[in-house]
DSSP file (Angstrom, degrees, kcal/mol; ACC not computed):
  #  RESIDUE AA STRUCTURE BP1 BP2  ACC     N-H-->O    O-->H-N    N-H-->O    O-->H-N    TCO  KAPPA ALPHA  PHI   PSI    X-CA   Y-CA   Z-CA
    1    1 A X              0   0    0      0, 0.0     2,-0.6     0, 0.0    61,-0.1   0.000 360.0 360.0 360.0 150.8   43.9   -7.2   23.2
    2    2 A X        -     0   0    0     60,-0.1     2,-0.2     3,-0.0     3,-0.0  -0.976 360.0-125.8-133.2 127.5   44.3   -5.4   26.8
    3    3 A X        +     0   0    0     -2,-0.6    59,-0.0     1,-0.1     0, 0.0  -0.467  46.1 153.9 -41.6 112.0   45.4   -1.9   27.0
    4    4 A X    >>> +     0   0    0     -2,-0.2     4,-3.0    54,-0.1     3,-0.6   0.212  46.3  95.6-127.4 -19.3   48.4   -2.1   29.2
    5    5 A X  H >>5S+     0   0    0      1,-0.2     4,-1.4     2,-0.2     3,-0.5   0.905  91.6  44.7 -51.1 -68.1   50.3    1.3   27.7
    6    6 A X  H 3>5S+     0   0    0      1,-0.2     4,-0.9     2,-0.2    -1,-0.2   0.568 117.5  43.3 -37.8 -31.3   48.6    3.5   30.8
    7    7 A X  H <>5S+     0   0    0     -3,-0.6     4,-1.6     2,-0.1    -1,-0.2   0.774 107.1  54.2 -82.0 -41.1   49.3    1.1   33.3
    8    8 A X  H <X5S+     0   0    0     -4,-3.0     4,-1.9    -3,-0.5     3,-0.4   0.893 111.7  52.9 -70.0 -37.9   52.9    0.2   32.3
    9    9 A X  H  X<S+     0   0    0     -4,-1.4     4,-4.3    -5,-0.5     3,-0.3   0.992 107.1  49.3 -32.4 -79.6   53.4    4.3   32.6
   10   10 A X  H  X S+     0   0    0     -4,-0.9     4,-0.9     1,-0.3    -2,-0.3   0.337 110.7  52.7 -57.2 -19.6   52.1    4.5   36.0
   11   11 A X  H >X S+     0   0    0     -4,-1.6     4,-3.4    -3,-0.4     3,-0.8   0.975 111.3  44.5 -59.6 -87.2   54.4    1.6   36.9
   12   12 A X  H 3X S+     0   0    0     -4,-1.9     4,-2.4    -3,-0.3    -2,-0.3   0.842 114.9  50.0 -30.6 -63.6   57.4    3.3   35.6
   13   13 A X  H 3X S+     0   0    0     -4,-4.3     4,-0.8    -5,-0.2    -1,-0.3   0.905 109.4  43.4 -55.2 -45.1   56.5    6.2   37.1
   14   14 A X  H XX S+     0   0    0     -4,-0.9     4,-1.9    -3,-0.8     3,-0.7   0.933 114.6  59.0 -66.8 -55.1   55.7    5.0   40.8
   15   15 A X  H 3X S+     0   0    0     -4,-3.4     4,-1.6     1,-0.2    -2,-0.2   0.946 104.7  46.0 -41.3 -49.8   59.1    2.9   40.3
   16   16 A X  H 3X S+     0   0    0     -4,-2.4     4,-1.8     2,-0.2    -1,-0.2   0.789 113.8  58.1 -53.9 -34.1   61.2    6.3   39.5
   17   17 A X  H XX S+     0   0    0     -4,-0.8     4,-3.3    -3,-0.7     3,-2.3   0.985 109.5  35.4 -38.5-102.3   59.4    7.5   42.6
   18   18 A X  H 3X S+     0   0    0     -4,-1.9     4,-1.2     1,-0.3    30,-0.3   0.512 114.9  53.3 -41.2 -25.4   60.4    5.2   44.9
   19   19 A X  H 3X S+     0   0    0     -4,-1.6     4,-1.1    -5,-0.2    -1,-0.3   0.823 111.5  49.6 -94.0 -20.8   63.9    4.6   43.8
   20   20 A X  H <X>S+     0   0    0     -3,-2.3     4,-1.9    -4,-1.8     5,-0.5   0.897 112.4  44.7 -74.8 -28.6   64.4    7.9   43.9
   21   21 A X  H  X5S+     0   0    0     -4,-3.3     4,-1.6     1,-0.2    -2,-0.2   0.820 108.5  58.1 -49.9 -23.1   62.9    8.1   47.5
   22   22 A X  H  X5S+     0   0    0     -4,-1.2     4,-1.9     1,-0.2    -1,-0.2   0.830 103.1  58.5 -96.3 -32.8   64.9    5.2   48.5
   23   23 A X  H  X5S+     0   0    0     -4,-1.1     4,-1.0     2,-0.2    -1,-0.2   0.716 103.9  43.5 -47.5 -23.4   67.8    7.1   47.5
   24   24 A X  H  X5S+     0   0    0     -4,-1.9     4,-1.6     2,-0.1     5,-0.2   0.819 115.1  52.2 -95.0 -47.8   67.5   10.2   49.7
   25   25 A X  H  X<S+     0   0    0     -4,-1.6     4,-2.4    -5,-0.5     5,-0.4   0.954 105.9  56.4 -45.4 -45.9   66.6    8.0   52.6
   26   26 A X  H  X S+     0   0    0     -4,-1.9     4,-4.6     2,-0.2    12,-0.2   0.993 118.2  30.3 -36.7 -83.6   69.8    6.0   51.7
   27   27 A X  H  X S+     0   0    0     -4,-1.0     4,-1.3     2,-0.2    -1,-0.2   0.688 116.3  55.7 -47.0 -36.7   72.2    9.1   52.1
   28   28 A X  H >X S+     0   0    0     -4,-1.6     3,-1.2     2,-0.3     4,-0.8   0.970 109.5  52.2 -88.1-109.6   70.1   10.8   54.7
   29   29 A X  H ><>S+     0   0    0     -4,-2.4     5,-1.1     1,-0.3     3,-0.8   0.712 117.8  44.1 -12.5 -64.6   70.5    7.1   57.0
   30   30 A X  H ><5S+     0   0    0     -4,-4.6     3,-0.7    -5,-0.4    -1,-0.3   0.709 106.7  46.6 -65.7 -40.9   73.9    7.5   56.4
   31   31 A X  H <<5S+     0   0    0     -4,-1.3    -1,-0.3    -3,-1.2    -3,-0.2   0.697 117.1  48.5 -45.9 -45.7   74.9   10.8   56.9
   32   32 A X  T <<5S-     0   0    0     -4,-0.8    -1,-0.2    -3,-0.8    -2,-0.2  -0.317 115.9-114.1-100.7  34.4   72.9   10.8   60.3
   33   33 A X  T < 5 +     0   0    0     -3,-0.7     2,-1.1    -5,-0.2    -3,-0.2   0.620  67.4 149.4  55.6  16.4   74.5    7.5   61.1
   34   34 A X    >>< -     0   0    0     -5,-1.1     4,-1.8    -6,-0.2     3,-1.1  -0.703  30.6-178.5 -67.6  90.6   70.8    5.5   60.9
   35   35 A X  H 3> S+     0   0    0     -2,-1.1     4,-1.4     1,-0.2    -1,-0.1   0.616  77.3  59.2 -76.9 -14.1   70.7    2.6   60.0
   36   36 A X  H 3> S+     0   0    0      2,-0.2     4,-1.1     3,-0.1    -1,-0.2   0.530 115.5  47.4 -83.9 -14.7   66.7    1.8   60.1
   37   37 A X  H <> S+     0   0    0     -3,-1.1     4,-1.7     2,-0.2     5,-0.2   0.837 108.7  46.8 -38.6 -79.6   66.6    4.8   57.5
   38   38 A X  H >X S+     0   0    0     -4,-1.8     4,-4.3   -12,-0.2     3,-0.6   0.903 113.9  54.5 -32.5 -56.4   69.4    3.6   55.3
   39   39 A X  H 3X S+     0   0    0     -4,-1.4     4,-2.0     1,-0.3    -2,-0.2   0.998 110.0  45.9 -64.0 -55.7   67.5    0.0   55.4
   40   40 A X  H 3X S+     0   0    0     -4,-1.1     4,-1.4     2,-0.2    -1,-0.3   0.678 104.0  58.0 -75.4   5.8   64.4    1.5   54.3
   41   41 A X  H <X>S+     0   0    0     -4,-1.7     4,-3.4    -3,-0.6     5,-0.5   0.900 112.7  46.5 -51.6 -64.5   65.9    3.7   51.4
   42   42 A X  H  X5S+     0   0    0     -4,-4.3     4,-1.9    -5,-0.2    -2,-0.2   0.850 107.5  54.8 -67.8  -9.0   67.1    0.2   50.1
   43   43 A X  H  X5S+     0   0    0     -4,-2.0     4,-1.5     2,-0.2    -2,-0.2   0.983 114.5  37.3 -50.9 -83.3   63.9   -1.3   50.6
   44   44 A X  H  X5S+     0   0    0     -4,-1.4     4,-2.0     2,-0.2   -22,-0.2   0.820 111.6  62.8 -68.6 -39.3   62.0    1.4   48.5
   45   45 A X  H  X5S+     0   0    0     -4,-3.4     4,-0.8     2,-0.2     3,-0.4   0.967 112.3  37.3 -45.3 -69.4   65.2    1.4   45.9
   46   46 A X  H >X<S+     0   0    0     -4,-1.9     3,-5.4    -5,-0.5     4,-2.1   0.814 117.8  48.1 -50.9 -52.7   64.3   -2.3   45.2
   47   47 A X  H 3X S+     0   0    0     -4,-1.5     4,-2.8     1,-0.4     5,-0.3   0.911 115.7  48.8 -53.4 -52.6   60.2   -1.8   45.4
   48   48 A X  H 3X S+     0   0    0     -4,-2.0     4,-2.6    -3,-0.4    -1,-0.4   0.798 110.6  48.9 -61.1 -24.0   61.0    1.1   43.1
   49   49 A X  H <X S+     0   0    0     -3,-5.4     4,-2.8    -4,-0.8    -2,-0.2   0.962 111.4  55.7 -80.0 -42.2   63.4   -1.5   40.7
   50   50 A X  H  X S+     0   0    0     -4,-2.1     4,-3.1     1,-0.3     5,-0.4   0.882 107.6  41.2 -51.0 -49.1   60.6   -3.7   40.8
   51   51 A X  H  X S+     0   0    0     -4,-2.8     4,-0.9    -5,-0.3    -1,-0.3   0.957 104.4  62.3 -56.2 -49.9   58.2   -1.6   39.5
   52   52 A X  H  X S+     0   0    0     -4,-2.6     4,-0.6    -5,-0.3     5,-0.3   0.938 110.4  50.7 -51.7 -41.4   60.3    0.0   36.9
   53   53 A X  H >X S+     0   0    0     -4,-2.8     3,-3.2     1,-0.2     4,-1.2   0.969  99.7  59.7 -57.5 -59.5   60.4   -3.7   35.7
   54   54 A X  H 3X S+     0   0    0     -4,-3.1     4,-1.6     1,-0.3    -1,-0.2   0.737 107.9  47.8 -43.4 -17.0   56.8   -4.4   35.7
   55   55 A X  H 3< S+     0   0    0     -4,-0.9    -1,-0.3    -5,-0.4    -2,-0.2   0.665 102.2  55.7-118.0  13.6   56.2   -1.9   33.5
   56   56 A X  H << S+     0   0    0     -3,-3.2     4,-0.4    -4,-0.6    -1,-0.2   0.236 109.6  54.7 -97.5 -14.2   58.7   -2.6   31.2
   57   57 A X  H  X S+     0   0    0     -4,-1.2     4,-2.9    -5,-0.3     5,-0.3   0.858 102.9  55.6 -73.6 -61.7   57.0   -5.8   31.2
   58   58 A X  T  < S+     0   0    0     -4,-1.6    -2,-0.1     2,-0.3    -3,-0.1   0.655 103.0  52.2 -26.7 -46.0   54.1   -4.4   30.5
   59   59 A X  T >> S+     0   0    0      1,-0.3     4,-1.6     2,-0.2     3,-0.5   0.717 107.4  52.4 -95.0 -37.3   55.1   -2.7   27.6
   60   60 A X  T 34 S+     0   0    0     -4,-0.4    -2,-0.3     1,-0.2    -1,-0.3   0.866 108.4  47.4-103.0  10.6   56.3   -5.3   26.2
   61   61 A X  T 3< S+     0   0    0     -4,-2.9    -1,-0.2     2,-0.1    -2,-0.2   0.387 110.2  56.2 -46.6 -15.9   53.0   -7.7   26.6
   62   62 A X  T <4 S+     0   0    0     -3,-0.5    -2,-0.1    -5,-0.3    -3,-0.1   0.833  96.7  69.6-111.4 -27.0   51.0   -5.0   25.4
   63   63 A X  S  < S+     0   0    0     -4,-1.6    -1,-0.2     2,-0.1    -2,-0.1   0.649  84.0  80.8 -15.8 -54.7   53.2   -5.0   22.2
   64   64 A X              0   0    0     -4,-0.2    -3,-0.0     1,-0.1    -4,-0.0  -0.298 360.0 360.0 -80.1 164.7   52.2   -8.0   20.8
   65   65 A X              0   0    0     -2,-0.1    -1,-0.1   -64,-0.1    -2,-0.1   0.235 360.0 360.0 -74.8 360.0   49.3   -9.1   18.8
């Protein structure tokens, strides 16, 4: 069986990161009328969604028997 619980964290965690970073970018583009900003807040929101996922994946692969 492969220990995934540590990984699946660190996933989750770097996702929460990033989606929040891509949020502050988001608002921050916008506010200051940027639009190469704004794109890359949603660009790190998704990387961040993605992640959250993998490691929700994770959790539940490591789950089983």
């Amino acid at each position: 069986r492969i220990n995934m619980g540590n990984d699946s964290v660190k996933d989750k965690m770097k996702g929460g990161f990033n989606k929040a970073k891509g949020e502050v970018k988001d608002k921050v583009g916008d506010m200051a009328d940027r639009t190469d900003m704004q794109a890359e807040g949603k660009k790190d929101k998704a990387k961040g969604e993605i992640q959250k996922d993998i490691g929700k994946a994770k959790d539940k692969f490591s789950d089983k028997d």
